[in-house]
C-alpha positions in Angstrom: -24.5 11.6 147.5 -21.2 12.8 147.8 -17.9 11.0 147.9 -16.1 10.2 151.1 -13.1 11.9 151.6 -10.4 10.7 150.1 -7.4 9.2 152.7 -4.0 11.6 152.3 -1.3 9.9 151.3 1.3 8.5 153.9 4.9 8.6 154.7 5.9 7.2 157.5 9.0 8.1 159.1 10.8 5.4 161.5 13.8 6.6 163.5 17.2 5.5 163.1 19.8 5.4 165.8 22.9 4.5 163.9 25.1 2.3 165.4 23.4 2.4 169.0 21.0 0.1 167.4 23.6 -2.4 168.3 23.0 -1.5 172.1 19.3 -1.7 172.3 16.9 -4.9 173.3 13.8 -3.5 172.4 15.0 -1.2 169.4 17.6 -3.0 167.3 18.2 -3.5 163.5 15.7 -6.3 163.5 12.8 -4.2 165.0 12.9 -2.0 161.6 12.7 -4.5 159.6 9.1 -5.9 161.9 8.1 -2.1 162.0 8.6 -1.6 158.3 7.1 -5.6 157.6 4.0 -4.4 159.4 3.5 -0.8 158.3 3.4 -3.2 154.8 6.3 -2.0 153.0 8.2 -3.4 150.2 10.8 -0.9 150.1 12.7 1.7 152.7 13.2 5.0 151.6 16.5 5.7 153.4 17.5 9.1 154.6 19.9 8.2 157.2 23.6 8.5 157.0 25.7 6.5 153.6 27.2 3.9 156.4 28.0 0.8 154.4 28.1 -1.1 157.6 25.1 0.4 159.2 22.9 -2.8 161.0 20.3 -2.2 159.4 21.3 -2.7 155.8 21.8 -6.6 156.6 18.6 -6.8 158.2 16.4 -5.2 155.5 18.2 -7.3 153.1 17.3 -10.6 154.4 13.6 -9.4 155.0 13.2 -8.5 151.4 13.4 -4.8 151.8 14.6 -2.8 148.8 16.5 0.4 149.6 16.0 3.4 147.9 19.3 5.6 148.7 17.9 9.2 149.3 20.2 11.2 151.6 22.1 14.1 150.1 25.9 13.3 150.2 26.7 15.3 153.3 30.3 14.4 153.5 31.3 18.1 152.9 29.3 19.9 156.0 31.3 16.9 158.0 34.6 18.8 156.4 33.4 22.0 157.0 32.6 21.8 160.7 35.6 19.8 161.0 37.6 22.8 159.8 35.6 25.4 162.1 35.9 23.3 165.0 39.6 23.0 164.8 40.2 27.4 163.9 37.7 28.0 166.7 39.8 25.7 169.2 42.4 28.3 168.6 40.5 31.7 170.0 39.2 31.6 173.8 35.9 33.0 172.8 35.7 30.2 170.3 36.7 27.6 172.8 33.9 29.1 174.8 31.1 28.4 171.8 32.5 24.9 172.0 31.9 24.3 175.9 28.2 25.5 175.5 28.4 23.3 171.9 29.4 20.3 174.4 26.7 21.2 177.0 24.3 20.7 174.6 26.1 17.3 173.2 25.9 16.1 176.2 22.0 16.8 176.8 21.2 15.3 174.0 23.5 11.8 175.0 21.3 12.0 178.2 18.5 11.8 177.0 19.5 8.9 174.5 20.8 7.4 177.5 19.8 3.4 178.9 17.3 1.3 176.5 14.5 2.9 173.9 11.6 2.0 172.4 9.6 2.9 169.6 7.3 4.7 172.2 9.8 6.3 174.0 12.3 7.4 171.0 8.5 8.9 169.0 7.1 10.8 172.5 6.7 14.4 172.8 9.4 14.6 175.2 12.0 12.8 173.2 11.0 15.0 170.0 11.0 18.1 172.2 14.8 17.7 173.8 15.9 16.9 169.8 14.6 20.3 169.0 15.8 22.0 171.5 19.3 20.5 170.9 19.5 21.6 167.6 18.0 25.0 168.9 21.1 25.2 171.6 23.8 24.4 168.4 22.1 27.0 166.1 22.5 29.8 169.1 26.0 29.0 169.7 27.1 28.1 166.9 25.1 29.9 164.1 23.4 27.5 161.6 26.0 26.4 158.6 29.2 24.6 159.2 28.8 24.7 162.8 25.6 22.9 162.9 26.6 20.8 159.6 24.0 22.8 157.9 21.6 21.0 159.2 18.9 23.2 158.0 19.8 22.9 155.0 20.3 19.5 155.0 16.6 19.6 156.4 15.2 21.1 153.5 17.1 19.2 151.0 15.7 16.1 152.4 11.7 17.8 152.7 12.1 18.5 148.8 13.6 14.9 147.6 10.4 13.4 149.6 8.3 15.5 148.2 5.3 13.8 146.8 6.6 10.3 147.9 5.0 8.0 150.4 5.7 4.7 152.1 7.7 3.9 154.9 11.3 5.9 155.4 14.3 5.5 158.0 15.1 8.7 158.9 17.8 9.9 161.7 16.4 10.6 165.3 17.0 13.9 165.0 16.1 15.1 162.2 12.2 13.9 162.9 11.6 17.1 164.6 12.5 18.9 161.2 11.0 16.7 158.8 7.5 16.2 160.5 7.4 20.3 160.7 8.2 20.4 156.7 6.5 17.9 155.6 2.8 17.9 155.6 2.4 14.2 154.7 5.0 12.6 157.2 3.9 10.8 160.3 5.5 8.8 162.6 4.4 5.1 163.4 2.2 3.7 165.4 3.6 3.7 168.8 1.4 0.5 170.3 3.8 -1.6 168.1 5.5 -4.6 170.2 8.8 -5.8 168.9 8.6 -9.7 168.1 10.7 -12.6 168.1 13.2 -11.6 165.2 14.3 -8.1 167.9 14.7 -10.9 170.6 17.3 -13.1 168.6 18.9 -10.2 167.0 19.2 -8.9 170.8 21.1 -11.7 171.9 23.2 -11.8 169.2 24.1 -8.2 170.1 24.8 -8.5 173.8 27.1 -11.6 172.8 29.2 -9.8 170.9 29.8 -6.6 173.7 31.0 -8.0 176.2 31.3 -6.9 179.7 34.4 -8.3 182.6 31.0 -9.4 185.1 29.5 -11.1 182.4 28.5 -14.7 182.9 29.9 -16.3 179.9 28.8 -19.5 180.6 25.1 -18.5 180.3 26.0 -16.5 177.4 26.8 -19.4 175.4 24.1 -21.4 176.9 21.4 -18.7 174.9 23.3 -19.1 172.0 23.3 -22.7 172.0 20.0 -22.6 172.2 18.8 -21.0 169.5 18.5 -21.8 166.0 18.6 -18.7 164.5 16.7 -17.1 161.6 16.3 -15.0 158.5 17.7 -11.9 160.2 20.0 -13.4 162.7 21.3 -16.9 161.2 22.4 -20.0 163.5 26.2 -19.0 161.7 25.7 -15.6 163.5 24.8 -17.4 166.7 28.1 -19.2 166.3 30.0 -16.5 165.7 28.9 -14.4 168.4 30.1 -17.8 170.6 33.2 -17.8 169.1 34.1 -14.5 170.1 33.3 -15.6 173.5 35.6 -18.5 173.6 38.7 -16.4 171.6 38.0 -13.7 174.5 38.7 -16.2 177.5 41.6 -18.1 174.9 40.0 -21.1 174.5 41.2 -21.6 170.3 40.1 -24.9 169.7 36.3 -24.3 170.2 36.6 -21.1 168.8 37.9 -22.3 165.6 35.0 -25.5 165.7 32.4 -22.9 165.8 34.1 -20.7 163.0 34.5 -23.5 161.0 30.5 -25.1 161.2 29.5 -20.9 161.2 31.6 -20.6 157.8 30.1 -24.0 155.7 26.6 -23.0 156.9 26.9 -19.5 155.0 24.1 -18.6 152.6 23.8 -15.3 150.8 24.1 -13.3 154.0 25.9 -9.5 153.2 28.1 -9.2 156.3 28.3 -11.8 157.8 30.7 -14.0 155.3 33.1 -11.5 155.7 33.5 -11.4 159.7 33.5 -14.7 159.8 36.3 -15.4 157.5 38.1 -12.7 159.3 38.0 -14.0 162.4 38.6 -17.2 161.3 42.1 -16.4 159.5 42.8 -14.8 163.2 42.3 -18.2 164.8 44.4 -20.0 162.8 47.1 -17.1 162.9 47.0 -18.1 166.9 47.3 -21.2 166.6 50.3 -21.2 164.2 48.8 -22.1 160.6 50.2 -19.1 159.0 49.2 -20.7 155.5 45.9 -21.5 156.4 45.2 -18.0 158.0 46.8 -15.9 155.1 44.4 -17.6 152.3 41.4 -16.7 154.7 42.5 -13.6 155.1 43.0 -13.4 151.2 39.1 -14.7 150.7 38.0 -11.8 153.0 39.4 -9.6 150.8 38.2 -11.5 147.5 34.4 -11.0 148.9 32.0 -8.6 147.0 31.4 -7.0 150.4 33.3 -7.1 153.6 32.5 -4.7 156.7 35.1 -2.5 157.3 36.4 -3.8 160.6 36.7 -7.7 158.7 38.7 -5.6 155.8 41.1 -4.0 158.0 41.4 -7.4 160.5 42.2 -9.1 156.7 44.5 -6.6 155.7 46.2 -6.9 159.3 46.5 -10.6 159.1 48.3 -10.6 155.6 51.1 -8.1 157.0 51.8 -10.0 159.7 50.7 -12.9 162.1 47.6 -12.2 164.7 48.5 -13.1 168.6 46.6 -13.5 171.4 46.5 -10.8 173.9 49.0 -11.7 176.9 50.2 -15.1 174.5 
């Protein structure tokens, strides 16, 4: 009797959306971390852009997710199109390129336009209009440094998976180009529902992007609520309310919640360092320009900051914050 066929190795590919993970309910930086939890990995095989501050580098942290940094530094194609761009701005024929260029920019922000799902962002339509974007840029613009090489980059990325499997985050649009070169990539199970930990991470989203017809009231009623949890921590929750109450000018509670938020800090990556940040500010405003300048100075002691808590730091140590209008 013969033996059954053996199963073909696996690499599943999830899709990354950058920063407009930040922007999505059903889709966020806690949904990789369920997808990958239940596709059973232990580690991400990243492929997606070098962003220190990317969301999902938090998440995958506190869930216990190694990271195994993959992606080719593309920094130079960046430069390159940069530079092409800008001589082809000078020529009318090459400002032409560009309008079709933007045409096809603009196709491709349509139809990553209002929420997404796992089902929606891995369907045959959303697939198809990524090809056919990077179809439109290659006739325009030829492929090399007016399509950041993408091809290339393509294939670069096809040969550094080769022969590995697992689970990988890979830019929304370079799917198209990966599942095509790689015989052993897939895409994940569309049936999965996000759970509980997208929920949280949600709200703490939303809180933090504000709109002028929000109701702020019931904003910080959600976040009250809550208690938090591995991937969105109650200090989070608190932060995000803090925002909230700086953005209306209401000091004191903003400064009550910074200060619980900053004592109930664990090991999280981010999260110490936009809290302090915003906590120096708060002082700044209310005229403790001591107190502010050694919290700025502890931002900038941290092993890792985001960016935007760096610069806020750095900001606050050349001179006081104010409130807007104060």
């Amino acid at each position: 009797m013969s033996p059954p066929p053996s199963t073909p190795p696996v690499l599943t590919l999830i899709p990354d959306l950058g920063d407009l993970l930040r922007l999505q309910p059903q889709y966020n930086a806690a949904t990789l971390a369920e997808l990958a939890l239940h596709l059973g990995a232990a580690e991400i095989l990243w492929l997606s852009g070098p962003d220190p501050d990317h969301p999902a580098r938090d998440t995958f942290a506190v869930a216990g997710l190694k990271v195994a940094e993959l992606a080719p530094d593309w920094a130079w194609a960046e430069a390159e199109h940069a530079e092409l761009t800008g001589f082809m701005k000078q020529y009318p024929q090459g400002q032409a390129r560009l309008r079709q260029a933007g045409q096809a920019e603009r196709g491709l922000e349509n139809l990553l336009n209002g929420p997404q799902t796992l089902s929606g962002l891995t369907s045959p339509d959303m697939l198809g209009g990524l090809t056919a974007y990077h179809a439109a840029l290659a006739a325009v613009l030829d492929e090399g440094p007016g399509t950041r090489w993408h091809a290339r980059r393509l294939d670069t990325l096809t040969s550094v998976l080769d022969g590995r499997t697992g689970v990988a985050l890979a830019a929304l649009d370079d799917l198209p180009g990966l599942l095509e070169r790689s015989p052993q990539a897939s895409l994940p199970n569309a049936s999965f529902i996000p759970g509980e930990a997208s929920r949280l991470r949600a709200l703490a989203d939303r809180a933090l992007r504000l709109h002028e017809d929000d109701d702020l009231s019931a904003l910080l009623a959600a976040l009250d609520r809550e208690s938090g949890d591995r991937m969105t921590p109650k200090a989070e929750l608190q932060y995000a309310a803090a925002n909230i109450h700086l953005a209306v000018g209401d000091l004191p509670s903003a400064r009550s919640l910074l200060e619980v938020a900053a004592h109930g800090l664990k090991n999280e990556r981010s999260l110490p360092g936009l809290v302090l940040a915003r906590l120096g500010q708060v002082r700044d405003a209310q005229g403790e320009r001591d107190l502010a300048t050694r919290t700025y100075r502890a931002v900038m002691a941290l092993n890792f900051a985001p960016q935007a808590a760096r610069e806020a730091a750095q900001l606050g140590l050349q001179e006081p914050f104010l409130l807007e209008n104060s």
